[in-house]
C-alpha positions in Angstrom: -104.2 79.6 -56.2 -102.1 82.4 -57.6 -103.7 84.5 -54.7 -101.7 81.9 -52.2 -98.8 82.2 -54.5 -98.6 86.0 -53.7 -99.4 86.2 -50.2 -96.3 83.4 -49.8 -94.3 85.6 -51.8 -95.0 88.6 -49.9 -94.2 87.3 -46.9 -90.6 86.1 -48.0 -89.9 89.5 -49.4 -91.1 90.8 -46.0 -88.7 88.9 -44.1 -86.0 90.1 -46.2 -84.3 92.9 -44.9 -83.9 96.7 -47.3 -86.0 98.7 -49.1 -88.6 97.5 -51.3 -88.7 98.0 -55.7 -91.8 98.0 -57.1 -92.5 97.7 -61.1 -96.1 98.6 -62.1 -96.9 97.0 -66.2 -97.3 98.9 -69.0 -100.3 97.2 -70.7 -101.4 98.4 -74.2 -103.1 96.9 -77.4 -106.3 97.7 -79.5 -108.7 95.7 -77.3 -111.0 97.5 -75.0 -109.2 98.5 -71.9 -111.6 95.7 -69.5 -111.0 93.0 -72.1 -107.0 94.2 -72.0 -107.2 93.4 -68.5 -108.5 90.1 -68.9 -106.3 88.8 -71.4 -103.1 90.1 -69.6 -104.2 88.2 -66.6 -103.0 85.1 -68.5 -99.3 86.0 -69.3 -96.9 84.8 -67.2 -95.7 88.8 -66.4 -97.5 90.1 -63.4 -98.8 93.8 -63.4 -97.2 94.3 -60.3 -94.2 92.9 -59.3 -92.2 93.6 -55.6 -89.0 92.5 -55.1 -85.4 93.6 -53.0 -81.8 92.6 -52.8 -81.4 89.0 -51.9 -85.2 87.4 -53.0 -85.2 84.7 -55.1 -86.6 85.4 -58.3 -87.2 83.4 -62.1 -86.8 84.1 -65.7 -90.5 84.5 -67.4 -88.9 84.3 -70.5 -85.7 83.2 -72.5 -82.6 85.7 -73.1 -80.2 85.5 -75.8 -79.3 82.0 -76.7 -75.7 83.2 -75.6 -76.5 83.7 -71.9 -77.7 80.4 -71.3 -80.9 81.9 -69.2 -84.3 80.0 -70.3 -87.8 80.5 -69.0 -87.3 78.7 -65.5 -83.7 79.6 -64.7 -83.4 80.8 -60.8 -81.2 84.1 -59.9 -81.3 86.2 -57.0 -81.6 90.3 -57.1 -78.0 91.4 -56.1 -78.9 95.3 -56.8 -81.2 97.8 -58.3 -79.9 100.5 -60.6 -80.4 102.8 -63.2 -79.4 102.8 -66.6 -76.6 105.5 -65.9 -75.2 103.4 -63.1 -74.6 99.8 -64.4 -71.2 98.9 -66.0 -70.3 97.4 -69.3 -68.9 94.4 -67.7 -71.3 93.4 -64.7 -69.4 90.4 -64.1 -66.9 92.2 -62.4 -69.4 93.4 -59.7 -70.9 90.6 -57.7 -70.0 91.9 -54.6 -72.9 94.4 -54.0 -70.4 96.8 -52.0 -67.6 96.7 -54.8 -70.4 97.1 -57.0 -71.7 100.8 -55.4 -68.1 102.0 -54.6 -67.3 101.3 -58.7 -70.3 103.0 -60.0 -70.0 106.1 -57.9 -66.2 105.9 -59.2 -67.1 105.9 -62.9 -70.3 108.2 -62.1 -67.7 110.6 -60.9 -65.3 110.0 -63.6 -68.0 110.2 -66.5 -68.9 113.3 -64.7 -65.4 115.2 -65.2 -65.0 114.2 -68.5 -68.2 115.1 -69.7 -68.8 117.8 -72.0 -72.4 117.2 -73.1 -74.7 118.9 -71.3 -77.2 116.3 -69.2 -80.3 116.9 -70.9 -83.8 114.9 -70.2 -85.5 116.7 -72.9 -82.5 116.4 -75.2 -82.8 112.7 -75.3 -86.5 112.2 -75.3 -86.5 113.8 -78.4 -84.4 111.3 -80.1 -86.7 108.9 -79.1 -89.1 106.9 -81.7 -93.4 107.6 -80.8 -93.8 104.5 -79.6 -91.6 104.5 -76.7 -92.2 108.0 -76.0 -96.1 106.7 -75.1 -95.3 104.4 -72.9 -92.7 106.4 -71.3 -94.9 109.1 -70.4 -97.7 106.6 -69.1 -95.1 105.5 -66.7 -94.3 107.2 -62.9 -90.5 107.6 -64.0 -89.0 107.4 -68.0 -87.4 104.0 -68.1 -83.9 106.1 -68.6 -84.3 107.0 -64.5 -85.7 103.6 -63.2 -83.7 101.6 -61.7 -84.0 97.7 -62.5 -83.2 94.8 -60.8 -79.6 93.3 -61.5 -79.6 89.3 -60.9 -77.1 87.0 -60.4 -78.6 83.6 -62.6 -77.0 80.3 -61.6 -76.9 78.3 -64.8 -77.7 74.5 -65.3 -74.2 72.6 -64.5 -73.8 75.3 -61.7 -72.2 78.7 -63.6 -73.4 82.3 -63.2 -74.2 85.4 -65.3 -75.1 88.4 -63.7 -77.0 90.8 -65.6 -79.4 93.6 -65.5 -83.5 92.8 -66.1 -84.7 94.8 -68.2 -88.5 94.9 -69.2 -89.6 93.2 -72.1 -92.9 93.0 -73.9 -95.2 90.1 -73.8 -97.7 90.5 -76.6 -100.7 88.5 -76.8 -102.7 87.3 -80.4 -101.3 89.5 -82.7 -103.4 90.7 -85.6 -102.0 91.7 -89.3 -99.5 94.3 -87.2 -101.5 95.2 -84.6 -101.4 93.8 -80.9 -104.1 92.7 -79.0 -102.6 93.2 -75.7 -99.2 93.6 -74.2 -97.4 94.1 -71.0 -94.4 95.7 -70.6 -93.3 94.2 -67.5 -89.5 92.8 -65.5 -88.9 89.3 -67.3 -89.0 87.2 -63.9 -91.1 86.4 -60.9 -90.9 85.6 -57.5 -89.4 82.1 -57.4 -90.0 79.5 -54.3 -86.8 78.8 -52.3 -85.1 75.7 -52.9 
């Protein structure tokens, strides 16, 4: 069944027009790599997931009470950007082409009036173990990859728009050590209504 699911999926995203954003899992925990993979296959975040502007796509999990997304709630991917390029206030940007001509603005901007030097290294040593592990498992440090930005219609018919960050799913915790986890976008590929 879930290989239907994907081949459906794949062919919306297909018929979509633009470029294509792939984000690849980062699965850890103390159980045998094999048995990692088996237990991950049961959490709703998919190792891979493909997605562009303008596919439909669900929250896997809830936000922040305050937001008013829940595991279910239906956006659609407006944008892809990095952490350097994404506004305080996203609300402001719905309209994808305001949205590039602002952040090349304020790119520029924070450009002149910077006086730190733009150091990679700099900032990964700041960092705590932990992340720095899974960064360097990844293809890009999550600083440089650029994530989905959604706008979510809320039940009654509002909408947020925020960024969608990945978030862990851990699976049977033991004392303080997990199982299994996946690092993964919190949505999927949702059907069109």
């Amino acid at each position: 069944m879930r290989d239907q699911v994907e081949r459906s999926n794949r062919a919306r995203l297909d018929a979509l027009p633009g470029e294509l954003y792939t984000f690849t899992a980062i699965d850890d925990g103390i159980e045998p790599p094999e048995q990692r993979a088996k237990t991950l296959e049961n959490v709703m975040a998919v190792k891979t997931l493909t997605l562009k502007v303008d596919a439909q796509v669900m929250s896997i999990k809830n936000y922040e009470s305050s937001t008013g997304i829940v595991n279910g709630t239906i956006g659609k991917i407006i944008g892809f950007r990095g952490a350097d390029e994404v506004p305080e206030d996203e609300e402001e940007f719905a309209d994808e082409a305001e949205f590039n001509l602002k952040v090349r603005s304020m790119k520029a901007e924070r450009r002149e009036r910077s006086t730190e030097p733009r150091d990679f290294e700099a900032k990964m040593n700041k960092r705590d173990p932990d992340l720095e592990a899974k960064i360097s498992k990844m293809s890009k440090p999550r600083d440089l990859e650029r994530v989905p930005v959604v706008q979510w219609t809320l039940a009654g018919g509002a909408t947020v728009i925020m960024r969608l960050e990945r978030h862990d799913f851990k699976v049977e915790e033991v004392g303080d050590k997990i199982k299994a986890r996946r690092s993964q976008v919190r949505a999927t590929i949702a059907p069109r209504r």
